[in-house]
C-alpha positions in Angstrom: 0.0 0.0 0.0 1.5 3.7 -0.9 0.1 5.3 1.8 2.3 2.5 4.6 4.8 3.0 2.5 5.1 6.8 2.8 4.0 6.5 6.5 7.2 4.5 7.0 9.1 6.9 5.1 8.3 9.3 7.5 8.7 7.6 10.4 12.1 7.1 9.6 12.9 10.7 8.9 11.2 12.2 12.1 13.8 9.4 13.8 16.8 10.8 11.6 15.7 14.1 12.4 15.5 13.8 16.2 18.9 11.4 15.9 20.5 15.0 14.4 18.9 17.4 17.0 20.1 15.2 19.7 24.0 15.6 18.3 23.7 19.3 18.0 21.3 19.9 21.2 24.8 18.0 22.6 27.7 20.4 20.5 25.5 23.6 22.1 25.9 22.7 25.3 29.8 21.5 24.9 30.7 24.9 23.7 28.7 27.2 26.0 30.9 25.1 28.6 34.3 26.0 26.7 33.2 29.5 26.6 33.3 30.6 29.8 36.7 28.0 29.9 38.3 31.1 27.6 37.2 33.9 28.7 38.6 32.8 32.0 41.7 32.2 30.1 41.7 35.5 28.6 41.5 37.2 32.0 44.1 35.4 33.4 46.8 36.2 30.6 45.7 39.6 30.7 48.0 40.5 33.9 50.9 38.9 32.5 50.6 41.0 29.2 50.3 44.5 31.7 52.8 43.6 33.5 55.6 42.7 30.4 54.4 45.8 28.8 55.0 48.0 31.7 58.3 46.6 32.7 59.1 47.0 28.7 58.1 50.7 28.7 60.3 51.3 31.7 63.2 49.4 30.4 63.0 51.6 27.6 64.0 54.7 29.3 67.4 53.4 30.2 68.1 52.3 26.7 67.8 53.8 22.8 64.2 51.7 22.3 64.4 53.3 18.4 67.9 51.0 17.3 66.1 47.8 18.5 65.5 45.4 15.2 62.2 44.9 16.3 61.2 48.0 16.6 62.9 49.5 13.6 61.0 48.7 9.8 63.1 46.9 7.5 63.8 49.8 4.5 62.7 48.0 1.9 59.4 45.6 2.2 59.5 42.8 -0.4 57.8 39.9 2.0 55.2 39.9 4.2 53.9 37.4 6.5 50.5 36.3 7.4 49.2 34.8 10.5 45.7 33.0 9.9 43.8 31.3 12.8 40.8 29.9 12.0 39.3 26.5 13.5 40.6 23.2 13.1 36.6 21.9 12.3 33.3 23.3 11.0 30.1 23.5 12.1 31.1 27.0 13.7 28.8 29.5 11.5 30.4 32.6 9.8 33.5 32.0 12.3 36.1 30.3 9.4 34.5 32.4 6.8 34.5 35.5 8.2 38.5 35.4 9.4 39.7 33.9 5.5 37.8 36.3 4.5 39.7 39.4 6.0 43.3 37.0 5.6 42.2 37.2 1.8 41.6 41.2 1.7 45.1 41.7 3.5 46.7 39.2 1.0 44.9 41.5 -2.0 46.0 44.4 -0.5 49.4 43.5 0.2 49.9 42.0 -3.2 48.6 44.7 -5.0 51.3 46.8 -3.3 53.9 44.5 -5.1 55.2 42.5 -2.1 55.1 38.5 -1.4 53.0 37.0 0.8 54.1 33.6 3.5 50.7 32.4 4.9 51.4 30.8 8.5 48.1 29.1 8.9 46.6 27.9 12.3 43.8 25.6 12.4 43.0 22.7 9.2 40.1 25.3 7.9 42.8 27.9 7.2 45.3 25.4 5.6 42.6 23.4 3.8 41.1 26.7 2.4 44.5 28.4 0.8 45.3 24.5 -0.6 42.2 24.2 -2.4 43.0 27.8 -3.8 46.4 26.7 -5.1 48.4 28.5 -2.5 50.2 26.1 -0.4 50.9 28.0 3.4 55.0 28.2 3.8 53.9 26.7 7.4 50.8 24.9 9.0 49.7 23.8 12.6 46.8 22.1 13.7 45.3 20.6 16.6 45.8 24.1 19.3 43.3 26.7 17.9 40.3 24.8 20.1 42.0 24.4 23.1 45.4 26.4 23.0 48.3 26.9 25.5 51.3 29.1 25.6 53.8 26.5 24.1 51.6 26.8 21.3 51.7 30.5 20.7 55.7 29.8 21.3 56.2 27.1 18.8 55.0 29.8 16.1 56.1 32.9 17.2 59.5 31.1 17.0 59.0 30.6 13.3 58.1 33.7 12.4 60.6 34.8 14.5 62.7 33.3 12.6 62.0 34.3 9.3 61.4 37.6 10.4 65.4 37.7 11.8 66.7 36.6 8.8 65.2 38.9 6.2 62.6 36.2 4.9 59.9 38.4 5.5 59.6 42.2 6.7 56.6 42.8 8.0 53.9 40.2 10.0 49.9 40.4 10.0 48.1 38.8 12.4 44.7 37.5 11.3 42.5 36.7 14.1 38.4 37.1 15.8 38.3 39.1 18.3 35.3 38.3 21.2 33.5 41.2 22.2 30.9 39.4 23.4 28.8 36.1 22.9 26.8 37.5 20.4 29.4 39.5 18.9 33.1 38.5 17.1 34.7 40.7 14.7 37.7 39.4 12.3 40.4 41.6 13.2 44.1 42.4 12.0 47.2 43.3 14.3 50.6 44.3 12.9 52.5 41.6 15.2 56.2 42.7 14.0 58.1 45.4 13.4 56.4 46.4 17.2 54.4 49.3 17.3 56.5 51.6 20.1 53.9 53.7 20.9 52.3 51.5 23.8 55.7 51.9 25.4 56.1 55.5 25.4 55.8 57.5 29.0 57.2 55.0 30.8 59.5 56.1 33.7 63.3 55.6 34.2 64.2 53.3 36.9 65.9 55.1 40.4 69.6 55.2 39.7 70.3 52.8 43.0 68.9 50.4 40.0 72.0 47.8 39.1 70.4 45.7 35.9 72.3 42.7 35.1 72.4 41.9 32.5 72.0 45.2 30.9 69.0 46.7 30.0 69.6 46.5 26.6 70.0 42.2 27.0 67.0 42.3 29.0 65.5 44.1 26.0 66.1 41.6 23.9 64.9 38.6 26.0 61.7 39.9 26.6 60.2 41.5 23.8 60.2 38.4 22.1 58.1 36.9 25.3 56.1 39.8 24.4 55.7 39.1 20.5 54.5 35.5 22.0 51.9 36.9 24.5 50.7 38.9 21.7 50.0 35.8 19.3 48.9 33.5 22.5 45.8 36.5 22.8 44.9 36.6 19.2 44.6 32.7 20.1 42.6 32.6 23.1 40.6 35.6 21.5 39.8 33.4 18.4 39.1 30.1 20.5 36.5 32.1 22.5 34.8 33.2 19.2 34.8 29.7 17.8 33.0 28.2 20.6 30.4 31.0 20.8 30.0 31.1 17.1 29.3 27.2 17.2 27.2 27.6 20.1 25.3 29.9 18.1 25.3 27.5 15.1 24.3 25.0 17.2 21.7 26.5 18.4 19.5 27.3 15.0 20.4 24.2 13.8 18.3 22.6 17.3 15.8 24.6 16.4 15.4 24.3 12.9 15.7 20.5 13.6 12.7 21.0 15.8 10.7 22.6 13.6 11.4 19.9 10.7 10.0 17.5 13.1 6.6 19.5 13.8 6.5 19.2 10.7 7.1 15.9 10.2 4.7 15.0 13.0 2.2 16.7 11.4 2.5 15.5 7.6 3.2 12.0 9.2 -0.3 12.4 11.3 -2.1 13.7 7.7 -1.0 10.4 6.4 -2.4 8.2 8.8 -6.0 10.2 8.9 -5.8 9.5 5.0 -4.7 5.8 5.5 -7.4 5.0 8.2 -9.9 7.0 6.5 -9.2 4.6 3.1 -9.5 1.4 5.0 -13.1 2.5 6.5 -13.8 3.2 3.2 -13.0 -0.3 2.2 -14.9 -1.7 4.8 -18.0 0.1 4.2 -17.8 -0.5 0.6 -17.1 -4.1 1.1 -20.3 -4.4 3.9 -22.5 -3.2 1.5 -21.3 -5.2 -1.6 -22.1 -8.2 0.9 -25.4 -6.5 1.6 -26.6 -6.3 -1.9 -25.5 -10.1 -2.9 
């Protein structure tokens, strides 16, 4: 009989259907936990990041801040490099698109001003993405942009580092999401190296009972790479914050949307069975009163 047929039909898709809301009901609720899990991770880096930046802006009253390499622009910019974090899966809404996106505006932009481009790529979205579009990323890492920790933001800064030291590239983007709140995450860009001096201006010379050893010029140069390394270890934890609440947002609309396929479901699946029983008394009848008239 059609009408069984297309009653089991929907049976099974209301089951599918629930199966599916089920699974994303489940991914809402994991990343509203991992939410407030970086946030809380934000807050606590932020004191370290005050702190380095303060002692930085002091130290650079005892020494020339202006003849530091990392502070000075390289004269001639023929390379750039580009920092992309993105996720490391989907199922995170506008999050991934959004941040390739702006990475792909900067790369136009950069390009069109006649210098190369080195894509560093964090997260498999990023490094699938520029694959697919024939341009393979000079270096890739997956498996920290959902959960990340400082020896993460270390093992890349020291790349870039790196290549930024040895004249490979002069000048780094940072591509990353910043959270400014759960309903609200903005693809932004940071200029990670040279390092912008002006956050270390007005700082105030140390007491000249001060003895630095080392120097503070050797200090200098230990920690403003600590400080390049906090810098990317934010963009991080700012970006993993923004995946989880863009998923949780995704998430979301896809339980309710699931819901709503199963109203109406329920409701073509209750049509059917009205139509099937309402055939079948029609049978009977007509089969009583062919009886009837023999």
């Amino acid at each position: 009989m059609a009408g069984a047929g297309e009653l089991r039909q929907l049976r099974r898709r209301i089951r599918s259907v629930e199966a599916t809301r089920k699974s994303t009901r489940a991914m809402e609720l994991i990343a509203a936990s991992r939410i407030a899990r970086a946030r809380a991770a934000v807050e606590a880096a932020r004191p370290y990041a005050q702190m380095i930046t303060r002692v930085i802006r002091d130290l650079t009253e005892e020494s020339e801040v202006a003849d530091h390499p990392l502070f000075t622009p390289h004269e001639t910019i023929s390379n750039v490099g580009v920092i992309v974090i993105t996720s490391d899966r989907g199922l995170a809404g506008a999050y991934n698109a959004n941040a390739l996106r702006r990475a792909g505006q900067l790369i136009t932009e950069e390009e069109a001003a006649g210098n190369g481009v080195k894509l560093y790529c964090i997260g498999g979205k990023a490094d699938d993405h520029f694959r697919y579009r024939n341009r393979r990323p000079d270096h890739a890492w997956t498996g920290m942009s959902d959960q990340p920790r400082y020896h993460h933001a270390q093992e890349v800064s020291q790349q870039v580092f790196a290549d930024y030291s040895s004249g490979a590239i002069d000048r780094v983007w940072l591509v990353f999401t910043d959270f400014r709140s759960a309903l609200n995450q903005v693809a932004a860009v940071a200029k990670l190296m040279p390092i912008d001096p002006k956050p270390f201006e007005g700082g105030e010379a140390y007491p000249a009972s001060f003895e630095f050893e080392p120097e503070p010029t050797a200090i200098l140069e230990r920690l403003l790479p600590r400080y390049i390394e906090h810098r990317l270890y934010a963009g991080l934890l700012e970006s993993a914050a923004s995946e989880h609440a863009s998923r949780q947002r995704a998430m979301k609309s896809a339980t309710d949307n699931a819901g709503e396929v199963i109203e109406q479901l329920t409701r073509e699946q209750n049509r059917a069975r009205q139509a099937m029983i309402t055939t079948e008394i029609t049978e009977i009848v007509g089969g009583a009163e062919a009886l009837e008239n023999e």
